[in-house]
mmCIF file of the N, C-alpha and C atoms, coordinates in Angstrom:
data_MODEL
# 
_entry.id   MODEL 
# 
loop_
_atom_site.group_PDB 
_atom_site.id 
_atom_site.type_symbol 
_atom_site.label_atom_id 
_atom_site.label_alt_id 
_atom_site.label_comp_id 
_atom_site.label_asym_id 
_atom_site.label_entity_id 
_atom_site.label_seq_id 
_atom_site.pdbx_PDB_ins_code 
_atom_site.Cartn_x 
_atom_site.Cartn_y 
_atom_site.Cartn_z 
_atom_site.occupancy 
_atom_site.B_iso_or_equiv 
_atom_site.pdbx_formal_charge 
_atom_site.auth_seq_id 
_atom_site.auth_comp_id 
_atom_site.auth_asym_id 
_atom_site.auth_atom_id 
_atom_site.pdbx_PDB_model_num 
ATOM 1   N N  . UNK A 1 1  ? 10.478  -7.508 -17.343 1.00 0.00 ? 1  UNK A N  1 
ATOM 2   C CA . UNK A 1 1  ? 11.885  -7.220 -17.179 1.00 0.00 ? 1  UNK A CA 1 
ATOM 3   C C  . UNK A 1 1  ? 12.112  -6.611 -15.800 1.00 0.00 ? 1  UNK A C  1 
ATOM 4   N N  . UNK A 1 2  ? 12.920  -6.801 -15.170 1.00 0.00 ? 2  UNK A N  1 
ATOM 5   C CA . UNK A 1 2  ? 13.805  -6.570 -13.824 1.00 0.00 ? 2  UNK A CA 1 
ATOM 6   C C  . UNK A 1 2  ? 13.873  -4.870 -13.546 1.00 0.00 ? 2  UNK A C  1 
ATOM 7   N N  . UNK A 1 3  ? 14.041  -4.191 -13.382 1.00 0.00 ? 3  UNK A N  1 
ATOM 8   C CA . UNK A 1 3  ? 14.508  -3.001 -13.014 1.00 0.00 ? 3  UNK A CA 1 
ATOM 9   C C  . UNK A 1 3  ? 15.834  -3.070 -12.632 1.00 0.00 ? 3  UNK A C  1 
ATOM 10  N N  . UNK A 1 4  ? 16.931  -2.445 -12.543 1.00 0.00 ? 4  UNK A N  1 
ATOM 11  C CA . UNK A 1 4  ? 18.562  -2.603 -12.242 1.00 0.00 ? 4  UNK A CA 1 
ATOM 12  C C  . UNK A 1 4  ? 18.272  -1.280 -11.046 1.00 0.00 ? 4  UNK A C  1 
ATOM 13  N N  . UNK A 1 5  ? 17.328  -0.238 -11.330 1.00 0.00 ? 5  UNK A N  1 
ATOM 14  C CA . UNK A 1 5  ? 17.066  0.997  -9.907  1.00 0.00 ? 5  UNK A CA 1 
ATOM 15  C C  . UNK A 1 5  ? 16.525  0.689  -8.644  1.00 0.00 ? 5  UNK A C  1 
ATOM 16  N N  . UNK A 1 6  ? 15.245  -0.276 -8.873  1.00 0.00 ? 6  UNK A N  1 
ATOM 17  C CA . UNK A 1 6  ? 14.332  -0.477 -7.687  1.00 0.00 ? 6  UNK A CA 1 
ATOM 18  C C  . UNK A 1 6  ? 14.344  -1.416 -8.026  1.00 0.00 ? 6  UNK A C  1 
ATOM 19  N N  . UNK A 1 7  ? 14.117  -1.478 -6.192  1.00 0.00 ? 7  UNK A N  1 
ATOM 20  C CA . UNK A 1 7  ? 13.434  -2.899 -5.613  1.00 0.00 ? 7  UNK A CA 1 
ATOM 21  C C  . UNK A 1 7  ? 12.145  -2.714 -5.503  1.00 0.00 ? 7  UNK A C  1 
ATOM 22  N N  . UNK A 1 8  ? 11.005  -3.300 -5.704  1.00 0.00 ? 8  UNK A N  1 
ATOM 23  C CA . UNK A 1 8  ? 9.690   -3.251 -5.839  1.00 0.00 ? 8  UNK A CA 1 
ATOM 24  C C  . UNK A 1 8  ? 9.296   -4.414 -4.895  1.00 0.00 ? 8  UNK A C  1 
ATOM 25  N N  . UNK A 1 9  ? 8.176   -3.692 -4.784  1.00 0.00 ? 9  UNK A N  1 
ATOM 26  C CA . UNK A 1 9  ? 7.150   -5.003 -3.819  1.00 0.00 ? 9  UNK A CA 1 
ATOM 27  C C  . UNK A 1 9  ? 5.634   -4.649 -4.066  1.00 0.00 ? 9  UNK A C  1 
ATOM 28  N N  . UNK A 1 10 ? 5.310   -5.563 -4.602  1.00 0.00 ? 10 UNK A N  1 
ATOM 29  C CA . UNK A 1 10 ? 3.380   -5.724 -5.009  1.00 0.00 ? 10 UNK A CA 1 
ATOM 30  C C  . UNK A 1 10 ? 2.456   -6.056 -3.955  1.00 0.00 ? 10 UNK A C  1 
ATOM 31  N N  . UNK A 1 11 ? 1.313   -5.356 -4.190  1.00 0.00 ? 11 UNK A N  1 
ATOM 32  C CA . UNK A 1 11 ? 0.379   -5.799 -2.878  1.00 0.00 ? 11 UNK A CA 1 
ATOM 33  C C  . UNK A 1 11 ? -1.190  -5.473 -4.119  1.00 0.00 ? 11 UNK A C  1 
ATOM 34  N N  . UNK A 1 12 ? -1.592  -6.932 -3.843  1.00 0.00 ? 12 UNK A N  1 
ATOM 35  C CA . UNK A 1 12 ? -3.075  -6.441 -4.844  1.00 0.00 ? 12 UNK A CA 1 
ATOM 36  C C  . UNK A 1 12 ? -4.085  -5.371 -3.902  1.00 0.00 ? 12 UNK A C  1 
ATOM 37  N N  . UNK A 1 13 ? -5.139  -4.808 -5.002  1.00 0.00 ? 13 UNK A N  1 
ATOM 38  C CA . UNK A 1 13 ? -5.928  -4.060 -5.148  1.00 0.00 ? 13 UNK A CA 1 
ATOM 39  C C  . UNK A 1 13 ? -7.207  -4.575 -4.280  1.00 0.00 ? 13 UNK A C  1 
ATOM 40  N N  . UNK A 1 14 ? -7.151  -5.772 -4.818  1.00 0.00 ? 14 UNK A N  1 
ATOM 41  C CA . UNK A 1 14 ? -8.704  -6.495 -4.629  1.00 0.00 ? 14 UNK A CA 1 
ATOM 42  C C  . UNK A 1 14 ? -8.226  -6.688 -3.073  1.00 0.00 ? 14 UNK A C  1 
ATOM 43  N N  . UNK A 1 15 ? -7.170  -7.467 -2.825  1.00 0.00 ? 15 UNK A N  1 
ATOM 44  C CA . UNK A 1 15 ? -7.021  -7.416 -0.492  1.00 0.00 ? 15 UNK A CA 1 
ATOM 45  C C  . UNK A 1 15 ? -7.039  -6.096 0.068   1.00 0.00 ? 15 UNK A C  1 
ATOM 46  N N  . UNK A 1 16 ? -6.335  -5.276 -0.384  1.00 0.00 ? 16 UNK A N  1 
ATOM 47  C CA . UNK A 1 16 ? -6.359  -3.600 0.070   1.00 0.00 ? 16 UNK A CA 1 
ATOM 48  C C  . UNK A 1 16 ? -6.862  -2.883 -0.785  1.00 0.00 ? 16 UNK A C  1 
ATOM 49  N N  . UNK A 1 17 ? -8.203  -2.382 -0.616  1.00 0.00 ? 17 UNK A N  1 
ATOM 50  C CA . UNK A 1 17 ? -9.508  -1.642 -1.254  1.00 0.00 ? 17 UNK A CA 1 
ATOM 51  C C  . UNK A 1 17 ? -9.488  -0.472 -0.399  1.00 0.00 ? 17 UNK A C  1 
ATOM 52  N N  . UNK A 1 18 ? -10.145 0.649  -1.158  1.00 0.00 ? 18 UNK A N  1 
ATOM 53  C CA . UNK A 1 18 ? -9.930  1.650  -0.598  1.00 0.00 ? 18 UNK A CA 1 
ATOM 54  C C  . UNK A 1 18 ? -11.248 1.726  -0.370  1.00 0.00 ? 18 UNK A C  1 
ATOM 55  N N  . UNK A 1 19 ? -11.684 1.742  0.963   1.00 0.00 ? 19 UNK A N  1 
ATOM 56  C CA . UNK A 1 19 ? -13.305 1.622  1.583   1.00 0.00 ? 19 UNK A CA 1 
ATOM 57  C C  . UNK A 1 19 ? -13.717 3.103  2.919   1.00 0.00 ? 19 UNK A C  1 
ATOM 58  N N  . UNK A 1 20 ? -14.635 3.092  2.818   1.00 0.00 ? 20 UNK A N  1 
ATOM 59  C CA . UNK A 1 20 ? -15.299 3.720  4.275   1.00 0.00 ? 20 UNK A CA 1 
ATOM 60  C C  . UNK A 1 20 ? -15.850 2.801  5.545   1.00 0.00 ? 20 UNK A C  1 
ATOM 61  N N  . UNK A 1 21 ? -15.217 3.739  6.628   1.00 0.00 ? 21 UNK A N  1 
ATOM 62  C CA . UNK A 1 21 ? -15.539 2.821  7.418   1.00 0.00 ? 21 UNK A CA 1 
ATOM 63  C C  . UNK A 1 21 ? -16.905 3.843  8.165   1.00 0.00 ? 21 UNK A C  1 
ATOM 64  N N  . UNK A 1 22 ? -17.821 3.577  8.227   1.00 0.00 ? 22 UNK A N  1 
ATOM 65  C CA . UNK A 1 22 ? -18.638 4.293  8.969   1.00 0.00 ? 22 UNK A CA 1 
ATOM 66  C C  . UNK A 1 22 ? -18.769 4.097  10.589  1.00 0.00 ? 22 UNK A C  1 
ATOM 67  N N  . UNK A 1 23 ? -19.197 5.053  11.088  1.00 0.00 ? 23 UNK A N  1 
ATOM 68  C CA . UNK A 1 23 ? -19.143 5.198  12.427  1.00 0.00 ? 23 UNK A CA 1 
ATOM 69  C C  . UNK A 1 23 ? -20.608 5.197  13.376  1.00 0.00 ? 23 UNK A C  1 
ATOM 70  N N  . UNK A 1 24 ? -21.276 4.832  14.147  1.00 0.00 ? 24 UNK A N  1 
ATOM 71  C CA . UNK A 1 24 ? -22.312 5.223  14.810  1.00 0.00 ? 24 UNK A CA 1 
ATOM 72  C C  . UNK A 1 24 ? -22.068 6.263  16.209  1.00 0.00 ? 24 UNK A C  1 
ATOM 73  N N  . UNK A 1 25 ? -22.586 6.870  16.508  1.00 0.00 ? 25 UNK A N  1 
ATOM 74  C CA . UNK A 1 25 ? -23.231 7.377  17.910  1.00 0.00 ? 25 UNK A CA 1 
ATOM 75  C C  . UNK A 1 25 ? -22.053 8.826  17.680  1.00 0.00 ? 25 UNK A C  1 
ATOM 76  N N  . UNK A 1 26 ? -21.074 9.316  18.642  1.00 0.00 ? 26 UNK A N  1 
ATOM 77  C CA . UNK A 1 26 ? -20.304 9.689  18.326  1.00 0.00 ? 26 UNK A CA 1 
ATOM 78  C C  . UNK A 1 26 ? -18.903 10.031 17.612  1.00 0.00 ? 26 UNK A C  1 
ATOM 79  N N  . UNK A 1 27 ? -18.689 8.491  17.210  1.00 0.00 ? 27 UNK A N  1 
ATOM 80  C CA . UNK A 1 27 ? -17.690 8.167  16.700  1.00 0.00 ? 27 UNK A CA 1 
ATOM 81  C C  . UNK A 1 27 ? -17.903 8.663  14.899  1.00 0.00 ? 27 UNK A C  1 
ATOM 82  N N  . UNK A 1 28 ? -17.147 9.186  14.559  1.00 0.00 ? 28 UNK A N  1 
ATOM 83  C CA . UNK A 1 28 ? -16.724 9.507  13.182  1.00 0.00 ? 28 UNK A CA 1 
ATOM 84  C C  . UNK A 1 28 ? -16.515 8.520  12.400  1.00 0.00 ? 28 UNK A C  1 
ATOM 85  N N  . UNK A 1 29 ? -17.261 8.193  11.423  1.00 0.00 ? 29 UNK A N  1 
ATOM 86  C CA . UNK A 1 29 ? -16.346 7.150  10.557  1.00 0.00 ? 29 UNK A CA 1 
ATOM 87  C C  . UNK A 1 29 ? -14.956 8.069  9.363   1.00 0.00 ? 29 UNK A C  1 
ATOM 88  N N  . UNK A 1 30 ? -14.338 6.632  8.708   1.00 0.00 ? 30 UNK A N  1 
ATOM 89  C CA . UNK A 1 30 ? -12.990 7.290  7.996   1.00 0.00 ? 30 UNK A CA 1 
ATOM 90  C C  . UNK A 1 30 ? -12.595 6.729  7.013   1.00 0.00 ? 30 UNK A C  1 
ATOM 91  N N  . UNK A 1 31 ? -12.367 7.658  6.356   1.00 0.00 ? 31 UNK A N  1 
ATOM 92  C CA . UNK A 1 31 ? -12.359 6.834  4.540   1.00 0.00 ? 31 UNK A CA 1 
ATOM 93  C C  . UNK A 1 31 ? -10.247 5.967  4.993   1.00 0.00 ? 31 UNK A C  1 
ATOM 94  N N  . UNK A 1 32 ? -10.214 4.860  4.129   1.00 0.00 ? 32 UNK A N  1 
ATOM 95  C CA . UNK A 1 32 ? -9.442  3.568  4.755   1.00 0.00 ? 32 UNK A CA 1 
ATOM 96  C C  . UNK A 1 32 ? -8.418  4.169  3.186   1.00 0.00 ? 32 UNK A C  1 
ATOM 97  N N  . UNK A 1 33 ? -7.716  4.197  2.809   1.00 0.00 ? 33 UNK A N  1 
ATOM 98  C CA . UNK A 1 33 ? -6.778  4.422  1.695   1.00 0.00 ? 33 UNK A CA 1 
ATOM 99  C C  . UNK A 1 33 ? -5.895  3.289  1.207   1.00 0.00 ? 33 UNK A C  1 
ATOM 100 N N  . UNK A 1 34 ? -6.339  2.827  0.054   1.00 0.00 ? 34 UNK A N  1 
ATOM 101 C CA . UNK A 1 34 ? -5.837  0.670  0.226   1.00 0.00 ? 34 UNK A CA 1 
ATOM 102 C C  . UNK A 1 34 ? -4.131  1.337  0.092   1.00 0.00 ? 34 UNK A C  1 
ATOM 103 N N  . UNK A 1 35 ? -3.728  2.049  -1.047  1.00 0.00 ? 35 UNK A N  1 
ATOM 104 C CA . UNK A 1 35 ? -2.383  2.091  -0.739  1.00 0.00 ? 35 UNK A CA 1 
ATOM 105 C C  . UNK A 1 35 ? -1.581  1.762  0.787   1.00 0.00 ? 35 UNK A C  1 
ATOM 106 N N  . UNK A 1 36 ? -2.412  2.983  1.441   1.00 0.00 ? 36 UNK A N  1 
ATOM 107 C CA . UNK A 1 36 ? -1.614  3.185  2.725   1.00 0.00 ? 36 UNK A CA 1 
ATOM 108 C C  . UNK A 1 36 ? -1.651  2.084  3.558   1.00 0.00 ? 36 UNK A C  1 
ATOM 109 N N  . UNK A 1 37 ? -2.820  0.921  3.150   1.00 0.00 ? 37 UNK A N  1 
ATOM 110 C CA . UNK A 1 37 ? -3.092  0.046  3.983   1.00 0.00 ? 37 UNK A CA 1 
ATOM 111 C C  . UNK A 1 37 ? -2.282  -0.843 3.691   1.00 0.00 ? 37 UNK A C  1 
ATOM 112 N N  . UNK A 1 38 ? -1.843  -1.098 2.302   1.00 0.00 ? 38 UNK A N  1 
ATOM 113 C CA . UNK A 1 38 ? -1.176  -2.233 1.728   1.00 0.00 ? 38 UNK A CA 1 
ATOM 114 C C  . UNK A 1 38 ? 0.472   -2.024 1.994   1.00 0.00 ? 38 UNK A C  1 
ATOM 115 N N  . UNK A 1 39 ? 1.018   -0.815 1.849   1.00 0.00 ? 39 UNK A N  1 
ATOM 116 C CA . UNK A 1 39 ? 2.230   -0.297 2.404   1.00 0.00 ? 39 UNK A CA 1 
ATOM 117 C C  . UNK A 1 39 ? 2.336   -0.614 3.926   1.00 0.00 ? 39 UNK A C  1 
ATOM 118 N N  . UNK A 1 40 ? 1.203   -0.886 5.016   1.00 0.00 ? 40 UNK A N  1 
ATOM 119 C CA . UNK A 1 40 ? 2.073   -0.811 6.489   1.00 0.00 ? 40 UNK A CA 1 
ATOM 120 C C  . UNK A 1 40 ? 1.796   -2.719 5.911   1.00 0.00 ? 40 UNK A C  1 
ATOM 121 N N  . UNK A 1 41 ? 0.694   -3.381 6.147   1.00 0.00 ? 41 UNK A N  1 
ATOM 122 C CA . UNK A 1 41 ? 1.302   -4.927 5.533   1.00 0.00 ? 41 UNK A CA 1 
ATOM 123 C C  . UNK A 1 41 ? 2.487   -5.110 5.077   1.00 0.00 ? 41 UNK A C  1 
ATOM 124 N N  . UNK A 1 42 ? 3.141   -4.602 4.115   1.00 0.00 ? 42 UNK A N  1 
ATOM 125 C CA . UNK A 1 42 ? 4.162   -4.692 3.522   1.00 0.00 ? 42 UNK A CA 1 
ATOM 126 C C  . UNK A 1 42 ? 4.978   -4.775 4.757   1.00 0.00 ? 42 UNK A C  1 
ATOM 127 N N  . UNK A 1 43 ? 5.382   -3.470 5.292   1.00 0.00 ? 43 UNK A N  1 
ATOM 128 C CA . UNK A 1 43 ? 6.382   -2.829 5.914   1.00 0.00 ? 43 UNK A CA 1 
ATOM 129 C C  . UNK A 1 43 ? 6.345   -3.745 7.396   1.00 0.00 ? 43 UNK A C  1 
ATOM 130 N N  . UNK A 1 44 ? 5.339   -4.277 7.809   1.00 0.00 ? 44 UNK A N  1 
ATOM 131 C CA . UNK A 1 44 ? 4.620   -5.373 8.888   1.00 0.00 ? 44 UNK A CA 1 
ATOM 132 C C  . UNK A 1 44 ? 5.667   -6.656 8.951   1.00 0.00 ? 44 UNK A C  1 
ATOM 133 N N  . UNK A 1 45 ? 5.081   -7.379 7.355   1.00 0.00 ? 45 UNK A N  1 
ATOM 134 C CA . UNK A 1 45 ? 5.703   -8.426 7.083   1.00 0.00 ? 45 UNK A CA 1 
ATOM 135 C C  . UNK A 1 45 ? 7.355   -8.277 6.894   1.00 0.00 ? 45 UNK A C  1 
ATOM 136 N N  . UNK A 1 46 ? 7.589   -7.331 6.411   1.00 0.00 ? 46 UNK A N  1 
ATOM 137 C CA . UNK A 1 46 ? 9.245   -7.612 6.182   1.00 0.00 ? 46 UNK A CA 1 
ATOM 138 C C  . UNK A 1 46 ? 9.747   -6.925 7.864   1.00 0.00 ? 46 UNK A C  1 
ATOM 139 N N  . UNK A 1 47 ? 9.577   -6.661 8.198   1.00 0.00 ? 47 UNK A N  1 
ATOM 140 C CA . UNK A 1 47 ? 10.018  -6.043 9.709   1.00 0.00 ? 47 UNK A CA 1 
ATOM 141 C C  . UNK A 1 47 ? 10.907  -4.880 9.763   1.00 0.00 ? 47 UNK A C  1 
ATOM 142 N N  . UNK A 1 48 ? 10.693  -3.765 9.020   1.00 0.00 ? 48 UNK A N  1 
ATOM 143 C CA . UNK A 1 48 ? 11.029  -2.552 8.662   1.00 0.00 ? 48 UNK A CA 1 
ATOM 144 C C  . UNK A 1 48 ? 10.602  -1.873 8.244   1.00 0.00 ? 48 UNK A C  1 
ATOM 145 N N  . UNK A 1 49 ? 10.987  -0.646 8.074   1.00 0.00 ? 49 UNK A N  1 
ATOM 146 C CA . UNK A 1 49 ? 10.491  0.666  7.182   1.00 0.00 ? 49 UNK A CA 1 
ATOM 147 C C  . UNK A 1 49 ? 10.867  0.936  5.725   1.00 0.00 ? 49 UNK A C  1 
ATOM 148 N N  . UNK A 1 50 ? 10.505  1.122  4.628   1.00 0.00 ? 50 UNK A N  1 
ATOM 149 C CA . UNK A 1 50 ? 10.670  0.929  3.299   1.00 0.00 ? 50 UNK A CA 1 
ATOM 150 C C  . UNK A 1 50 ? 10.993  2.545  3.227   1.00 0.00 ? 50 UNK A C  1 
ATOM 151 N N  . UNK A 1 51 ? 11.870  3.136  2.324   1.00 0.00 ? 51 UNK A N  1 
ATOM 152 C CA . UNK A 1 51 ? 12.170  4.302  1.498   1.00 0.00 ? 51 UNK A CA 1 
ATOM 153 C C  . UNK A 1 51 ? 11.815  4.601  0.442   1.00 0.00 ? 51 UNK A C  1 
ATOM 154 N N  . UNK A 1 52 ? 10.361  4.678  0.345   1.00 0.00 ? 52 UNK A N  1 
ATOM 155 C CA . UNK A 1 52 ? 9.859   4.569  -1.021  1.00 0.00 ? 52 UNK A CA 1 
ATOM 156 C C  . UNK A 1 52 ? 10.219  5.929  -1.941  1.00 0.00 ? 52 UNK A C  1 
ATOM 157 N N  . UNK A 1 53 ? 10.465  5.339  -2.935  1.00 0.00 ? 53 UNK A N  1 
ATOM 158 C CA . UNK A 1 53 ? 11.329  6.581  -4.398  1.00 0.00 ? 53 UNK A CA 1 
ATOM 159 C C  . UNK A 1 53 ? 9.667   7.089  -5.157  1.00 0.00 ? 53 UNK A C  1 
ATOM 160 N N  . UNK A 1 54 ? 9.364   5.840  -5.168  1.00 0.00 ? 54 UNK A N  1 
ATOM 161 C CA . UNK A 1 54 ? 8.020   6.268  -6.289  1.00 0.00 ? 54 UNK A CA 1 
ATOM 162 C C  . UNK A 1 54 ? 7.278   5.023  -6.171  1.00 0.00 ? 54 UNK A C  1 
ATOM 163 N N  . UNK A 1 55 ? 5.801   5.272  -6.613  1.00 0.00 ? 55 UNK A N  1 
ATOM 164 C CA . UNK A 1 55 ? 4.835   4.448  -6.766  1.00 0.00 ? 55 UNK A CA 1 
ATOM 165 C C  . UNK A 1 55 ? 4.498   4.206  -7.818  1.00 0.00 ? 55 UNK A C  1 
ATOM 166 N N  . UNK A 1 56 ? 4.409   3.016  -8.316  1.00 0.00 ? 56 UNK A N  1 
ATOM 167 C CA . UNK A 1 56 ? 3.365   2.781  -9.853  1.00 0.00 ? 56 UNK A CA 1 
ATOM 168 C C  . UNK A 1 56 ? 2.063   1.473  -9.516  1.00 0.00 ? 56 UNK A C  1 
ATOM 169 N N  . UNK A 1 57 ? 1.228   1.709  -10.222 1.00 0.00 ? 57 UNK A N  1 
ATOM 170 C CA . UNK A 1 57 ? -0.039  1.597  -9.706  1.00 0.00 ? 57 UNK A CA 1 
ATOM 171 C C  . UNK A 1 57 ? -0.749  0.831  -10.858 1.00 0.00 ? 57 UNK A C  1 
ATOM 172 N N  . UNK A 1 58 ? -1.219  -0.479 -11.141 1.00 0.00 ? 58 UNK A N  1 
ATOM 173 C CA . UNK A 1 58 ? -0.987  -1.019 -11.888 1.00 0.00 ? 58 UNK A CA 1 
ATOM 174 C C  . UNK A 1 58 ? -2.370  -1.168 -12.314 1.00 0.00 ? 58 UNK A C  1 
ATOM 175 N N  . UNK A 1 59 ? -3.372  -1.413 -12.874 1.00 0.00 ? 59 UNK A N  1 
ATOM 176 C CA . UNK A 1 59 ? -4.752  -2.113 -12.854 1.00 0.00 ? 59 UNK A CA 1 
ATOM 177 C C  . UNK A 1 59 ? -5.444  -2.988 -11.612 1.00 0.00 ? 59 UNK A C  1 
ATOM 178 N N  . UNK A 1 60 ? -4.307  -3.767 -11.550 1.00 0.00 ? 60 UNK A N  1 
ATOM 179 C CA . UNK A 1 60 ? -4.636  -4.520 -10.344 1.00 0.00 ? 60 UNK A CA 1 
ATOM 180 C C  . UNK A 1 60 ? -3.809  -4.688 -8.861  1.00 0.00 ? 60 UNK A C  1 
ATOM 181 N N  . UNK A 1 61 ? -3.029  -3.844 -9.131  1.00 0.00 ? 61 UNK A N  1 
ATOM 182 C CA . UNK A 1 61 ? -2.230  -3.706 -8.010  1.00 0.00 ? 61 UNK A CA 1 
ATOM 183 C C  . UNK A 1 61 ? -1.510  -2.939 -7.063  1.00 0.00 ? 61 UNK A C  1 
ATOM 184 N N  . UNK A 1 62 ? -0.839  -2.011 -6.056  1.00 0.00 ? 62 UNK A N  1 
ATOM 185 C CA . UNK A 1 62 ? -0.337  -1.870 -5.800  1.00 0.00 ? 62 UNK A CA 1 
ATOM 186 C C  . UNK A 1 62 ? 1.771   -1.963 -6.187  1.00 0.00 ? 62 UNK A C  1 
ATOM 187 N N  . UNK A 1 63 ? 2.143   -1.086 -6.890  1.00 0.00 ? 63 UNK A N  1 
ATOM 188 C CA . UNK A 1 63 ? 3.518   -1.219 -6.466  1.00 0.00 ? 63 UNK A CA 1 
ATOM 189 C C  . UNK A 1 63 ? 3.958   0.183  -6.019  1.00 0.00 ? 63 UNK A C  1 
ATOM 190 N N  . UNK A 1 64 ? 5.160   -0.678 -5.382  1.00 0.00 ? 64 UNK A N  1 
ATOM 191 C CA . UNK A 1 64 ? 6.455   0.474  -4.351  1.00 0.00 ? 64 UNK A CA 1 
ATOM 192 C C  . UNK A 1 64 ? 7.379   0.245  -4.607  1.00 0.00 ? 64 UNK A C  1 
ATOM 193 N N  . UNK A 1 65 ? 8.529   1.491  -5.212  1.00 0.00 ? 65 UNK A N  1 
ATOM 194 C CA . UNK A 1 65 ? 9.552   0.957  -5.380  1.00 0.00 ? 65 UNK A CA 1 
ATOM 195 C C  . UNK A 1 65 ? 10.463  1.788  -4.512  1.00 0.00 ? 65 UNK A C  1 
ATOM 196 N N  . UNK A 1 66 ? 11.612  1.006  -4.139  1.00 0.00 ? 66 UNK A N  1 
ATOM 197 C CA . UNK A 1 66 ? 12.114  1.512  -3.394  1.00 0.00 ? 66 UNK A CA 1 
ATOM 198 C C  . UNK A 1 66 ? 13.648  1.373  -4.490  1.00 0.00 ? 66 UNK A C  1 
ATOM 199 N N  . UNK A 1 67 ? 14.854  2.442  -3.903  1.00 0.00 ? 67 UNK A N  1 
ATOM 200 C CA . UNK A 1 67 ? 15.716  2.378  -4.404  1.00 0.00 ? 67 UNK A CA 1 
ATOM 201 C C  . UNK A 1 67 ? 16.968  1.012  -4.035  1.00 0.00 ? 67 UNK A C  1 
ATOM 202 N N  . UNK A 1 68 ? 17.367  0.154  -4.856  1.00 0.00 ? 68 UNK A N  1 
ATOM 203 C CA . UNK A 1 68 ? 18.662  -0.541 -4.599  1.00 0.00 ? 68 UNK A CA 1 
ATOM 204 C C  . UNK A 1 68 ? 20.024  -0.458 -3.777  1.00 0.00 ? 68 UNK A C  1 
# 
């Protein structure tokens, strides 16, 4: 069913994984956060900035909802 509050947008789990990136010599490695990764894609592809209200987080996915 639809929501009539939010607009939502899905981004799977399995493309944006939440990984480490390790680093050699001086460089630091940095833990990668799939949300945050899957939110700038998002925000990439549509060519704007999203107002996100709330997140729900599915088994396999990523959602954002933003308000209507």
């Amino acid at each position: 069913m639809k929501s009539k509050l939010y607009k939502k947008f899905h981004a799977s789990k399995y493309q944006f994984k939440t990984h480490i990136v390790s680093g050699s010599g001086n460089v630091k490695g940095e833990l990668v956060v799939g949300s945050k990764a899957a939110l700038a894609h998002i925000q990439q592809s549509l060519g704007r900035t999203l107002d996100i209200v709330k997140t729900d987080h599915t088994r396999t996915e990523w959602v954002f909802c933003e308000k209507k």
